[in-house]
C-alpha positions as CSV (number, residue, x, y, z in Angstrom):
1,X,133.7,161.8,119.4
2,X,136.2,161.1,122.4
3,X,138.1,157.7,121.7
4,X,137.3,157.1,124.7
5,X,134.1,157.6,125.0
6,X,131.6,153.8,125.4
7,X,130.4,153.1,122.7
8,X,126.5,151.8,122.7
9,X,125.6,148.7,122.9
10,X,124.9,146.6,119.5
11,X,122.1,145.0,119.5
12,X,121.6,141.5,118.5
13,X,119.2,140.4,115.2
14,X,115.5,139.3,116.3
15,X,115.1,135.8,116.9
16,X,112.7,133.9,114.1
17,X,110.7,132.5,117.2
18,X,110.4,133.7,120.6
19,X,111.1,131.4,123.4
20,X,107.4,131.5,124.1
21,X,106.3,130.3,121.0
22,X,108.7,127.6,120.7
23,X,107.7,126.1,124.7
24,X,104.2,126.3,122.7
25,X,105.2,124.4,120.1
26,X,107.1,122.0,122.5
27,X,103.8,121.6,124.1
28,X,102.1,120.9,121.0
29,X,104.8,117.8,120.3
30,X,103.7,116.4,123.6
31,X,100.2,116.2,123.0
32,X,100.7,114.7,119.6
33,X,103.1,112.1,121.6
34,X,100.1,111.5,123.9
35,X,97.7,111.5,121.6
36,X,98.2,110.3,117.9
37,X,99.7,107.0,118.6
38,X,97.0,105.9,121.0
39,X,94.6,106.7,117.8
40,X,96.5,105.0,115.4
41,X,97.4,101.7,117.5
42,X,93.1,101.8,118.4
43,X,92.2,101.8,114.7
44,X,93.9,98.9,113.9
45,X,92.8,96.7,116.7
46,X,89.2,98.2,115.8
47,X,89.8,96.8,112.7
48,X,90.6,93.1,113.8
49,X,87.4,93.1,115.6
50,X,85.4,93.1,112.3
51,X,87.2,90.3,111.2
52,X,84.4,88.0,108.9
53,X,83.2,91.6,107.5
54,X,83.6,93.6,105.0
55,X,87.3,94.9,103.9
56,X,88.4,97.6,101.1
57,X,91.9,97.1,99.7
58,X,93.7,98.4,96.8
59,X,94.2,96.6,93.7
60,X,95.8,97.2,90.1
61,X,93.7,95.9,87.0
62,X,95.8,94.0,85.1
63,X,93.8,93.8,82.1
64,X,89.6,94.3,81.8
65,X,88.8,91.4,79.4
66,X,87.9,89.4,82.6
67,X,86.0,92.2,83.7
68,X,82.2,92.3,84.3
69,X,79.5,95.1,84.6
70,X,76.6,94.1,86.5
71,X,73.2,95.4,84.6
72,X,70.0,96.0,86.9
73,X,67.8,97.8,84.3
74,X,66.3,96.9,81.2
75,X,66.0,94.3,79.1
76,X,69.2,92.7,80.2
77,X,68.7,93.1,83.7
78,X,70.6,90.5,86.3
79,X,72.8,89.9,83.6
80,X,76.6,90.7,83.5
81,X,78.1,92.8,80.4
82,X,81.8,91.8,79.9
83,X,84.5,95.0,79.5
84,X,86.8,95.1,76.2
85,X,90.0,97.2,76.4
86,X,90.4,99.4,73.4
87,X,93.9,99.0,71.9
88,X,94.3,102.7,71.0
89,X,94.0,103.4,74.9
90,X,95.7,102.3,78.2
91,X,91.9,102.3,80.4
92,X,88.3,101.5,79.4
93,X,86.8,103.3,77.1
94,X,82.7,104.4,77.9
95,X,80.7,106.3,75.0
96,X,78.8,109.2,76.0
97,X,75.2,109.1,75.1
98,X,74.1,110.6,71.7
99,X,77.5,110.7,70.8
100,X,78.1,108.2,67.9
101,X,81.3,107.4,69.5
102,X,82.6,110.7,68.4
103,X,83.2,111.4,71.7
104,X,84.5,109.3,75.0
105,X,85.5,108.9,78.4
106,X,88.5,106.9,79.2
107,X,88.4,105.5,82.9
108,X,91.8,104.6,84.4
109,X,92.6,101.3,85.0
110,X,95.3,101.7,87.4
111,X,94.4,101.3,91.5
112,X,91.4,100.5,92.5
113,X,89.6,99.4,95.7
114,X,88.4,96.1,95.8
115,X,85.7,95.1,99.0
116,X,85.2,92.0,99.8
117,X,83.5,89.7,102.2
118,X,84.3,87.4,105.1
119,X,87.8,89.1,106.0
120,X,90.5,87.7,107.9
121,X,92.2,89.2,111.6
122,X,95.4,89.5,109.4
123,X,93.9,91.0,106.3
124,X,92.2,93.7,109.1
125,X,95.1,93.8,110.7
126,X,97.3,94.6,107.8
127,X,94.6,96.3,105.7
128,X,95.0,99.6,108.7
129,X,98.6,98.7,110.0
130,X,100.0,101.7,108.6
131,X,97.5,103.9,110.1
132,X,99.3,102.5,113.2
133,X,102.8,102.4,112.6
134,X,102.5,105.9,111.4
135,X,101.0,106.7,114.7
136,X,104.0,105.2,116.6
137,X,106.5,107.2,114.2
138,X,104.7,110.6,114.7
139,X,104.7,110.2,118.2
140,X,108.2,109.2,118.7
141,X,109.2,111.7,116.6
142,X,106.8,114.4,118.1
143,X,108.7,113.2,121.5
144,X,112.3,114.0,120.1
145,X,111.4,116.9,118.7
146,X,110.0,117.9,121.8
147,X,113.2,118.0,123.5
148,X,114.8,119.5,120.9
149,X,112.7,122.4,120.9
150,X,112.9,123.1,124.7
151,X,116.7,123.2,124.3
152,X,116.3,125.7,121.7
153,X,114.2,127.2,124.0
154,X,117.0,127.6,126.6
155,X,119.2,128.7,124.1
156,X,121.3,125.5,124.0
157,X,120.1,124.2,120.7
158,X,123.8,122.5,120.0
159,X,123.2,120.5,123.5
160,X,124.1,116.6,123.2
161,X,122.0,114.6,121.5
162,X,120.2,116.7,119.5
163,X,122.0,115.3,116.6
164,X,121.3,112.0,116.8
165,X,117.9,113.1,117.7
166,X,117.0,114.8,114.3
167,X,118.5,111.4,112.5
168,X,116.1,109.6,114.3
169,X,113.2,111.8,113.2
170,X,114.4,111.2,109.3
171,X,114.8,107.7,110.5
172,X,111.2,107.8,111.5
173,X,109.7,109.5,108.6
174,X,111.2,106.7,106.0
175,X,109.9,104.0,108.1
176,X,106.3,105.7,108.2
177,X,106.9,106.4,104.6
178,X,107.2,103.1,103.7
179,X,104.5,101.4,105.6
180,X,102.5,103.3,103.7
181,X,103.5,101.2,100.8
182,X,104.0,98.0,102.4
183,X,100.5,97.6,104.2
184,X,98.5,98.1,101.7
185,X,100.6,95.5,99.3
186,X,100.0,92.9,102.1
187,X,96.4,93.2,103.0
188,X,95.7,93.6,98.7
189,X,97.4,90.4,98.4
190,X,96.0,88.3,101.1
191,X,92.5,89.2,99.9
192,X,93.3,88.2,96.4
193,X,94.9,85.1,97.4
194,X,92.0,84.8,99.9
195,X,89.8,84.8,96.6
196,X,91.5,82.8,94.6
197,X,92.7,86.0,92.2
198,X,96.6,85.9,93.5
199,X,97.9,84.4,90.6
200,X,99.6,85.4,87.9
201,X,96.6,84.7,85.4
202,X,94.4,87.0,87.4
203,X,92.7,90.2,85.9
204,X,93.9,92.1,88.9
205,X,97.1,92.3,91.2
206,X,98.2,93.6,94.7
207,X,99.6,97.4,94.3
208,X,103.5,97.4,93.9
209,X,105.6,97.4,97.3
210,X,106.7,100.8,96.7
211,X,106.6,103.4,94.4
212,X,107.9,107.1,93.3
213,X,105.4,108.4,96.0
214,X,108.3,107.8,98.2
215,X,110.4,110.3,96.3
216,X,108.7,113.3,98.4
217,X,109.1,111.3,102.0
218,X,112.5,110.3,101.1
219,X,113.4,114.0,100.1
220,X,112.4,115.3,104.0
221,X,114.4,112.7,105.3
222,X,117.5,113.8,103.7
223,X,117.0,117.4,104.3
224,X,116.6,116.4,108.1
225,X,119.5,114.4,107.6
226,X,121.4,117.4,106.3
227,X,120.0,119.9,109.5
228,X,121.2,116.6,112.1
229,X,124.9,117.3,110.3
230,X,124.8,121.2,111.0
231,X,123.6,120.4,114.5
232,X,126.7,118.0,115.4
233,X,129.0,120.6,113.7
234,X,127.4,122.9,115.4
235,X,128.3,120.9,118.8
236,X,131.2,120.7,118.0
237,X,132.3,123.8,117.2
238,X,130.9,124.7,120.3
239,X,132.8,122.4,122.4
240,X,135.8,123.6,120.4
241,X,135.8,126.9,121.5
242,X,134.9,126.4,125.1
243,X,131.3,127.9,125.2
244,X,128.3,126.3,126.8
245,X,126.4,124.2,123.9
């Protein structure tokens, strides 16, 4: 082959999206932007208006010996038959019938949902607060991710701000994460101090703050962490060498 013969073109490695599907997904951010916090925010206020109603909250049993089964049949009937917690297991233990106690179920004793009557506006309020913080968080992040997207979709994925716009999104996701957790622990303990059970004597307690479930959550969040860094690198390197970013 003549050296100086052209040499064909090389062609480049196929994209992992096409510019189409990533304006669709752009499209799909804005909708959830529109959309989910408007939901989330309307649940909660739907909630305060059935304030002096019923209310289910989680709780933690503590320990069952101040525990009562309500019996409607039989010989014992609008009676109440008080629970014992077996020392060789961590829940209550129920007998199957016919089996002589040979064989058992043992029923956890961890969270549980207590309903009560007569709620409060803050005990509504607080009781479905996550459902709308995590509403504003998935749209706010649905809105930066939006623009991320469309500068991918323009080829400029390294433009400004898109950095700091993927720190925010991890920002959000912790903060979503752990409202979650925190709701929950506030509307269990007003109702229990509501019914006089928020003490430290009482058979059952609000749910702890936080727990490992925010592991997962908290894991996302630093991998989105970790992308934000390879996208300011990336702008930089970029601005380094004089091309468009």
């Amino acid at each position: 082959m003549d050296a100086d013969q052209a040499s064909p073109p090389v062609r480049g490695r196929r994209g992992f999206a096409s510019p189409a599907l990533v304006r669709f997904l752009a499209g799909l951010a804005l909708a959830v932007t529109m959309t989910v916090p408007i939901g989330g925010i309307a649940f909660a206020v739907n909630g305060a208006t059935q304030a002096h109603g019923f209310i289910t909250v989680p709780v933690q049993v503590r320990s069952v010996d101040r525990l009562r089964i309500p019996l409607t049949e039989g010989a014992g009937a609008d009676t109440e038959h008080p629970l014992r917690q077996s020392a060789e297991v961590s829940g209550i233990l129920l007998l199957l019938p016919g089996s002589s106690g040979s064989s058992a179920l043992e029923a956890d004793t961890g969270t549980l949902m207590l309903t009560a009557w007569d709620s409060t506006v803050m005990e509504q309020l607080a009781g479905r607060g996550d459902v709308a913080l995590v509403g504003v968080c998935a749209g706010l992040g649905a809105l930066l991710l939006r623009t991320l997207l469309l500068s991918i979709a323009a080829r400029r994925p390294f433009r400004s701000g898109n950095a700091a716009r993927l720190g925010a999104i991890a920002g959000l996701i912790m903060v979503a994460a752990v409202s979650t957790e925190v709701f929950p622990y506030v509307a269990g303990d007003l109702v229990l101090t509501r019914l006089g059970l928020g003490g430290p004597d009482s058979p059952v307690s609000a749910p702890p703050a936080l727990s490992l479930g925010l592991a997962v959550p908290l894991l996302l969040a630093l991998v989105v962490l970790t992308l934000a860094e390879g996208f300011r690198q990336g702008a930089e390197s970029a601005r380094d060498a004089g091309g468009p970013v």
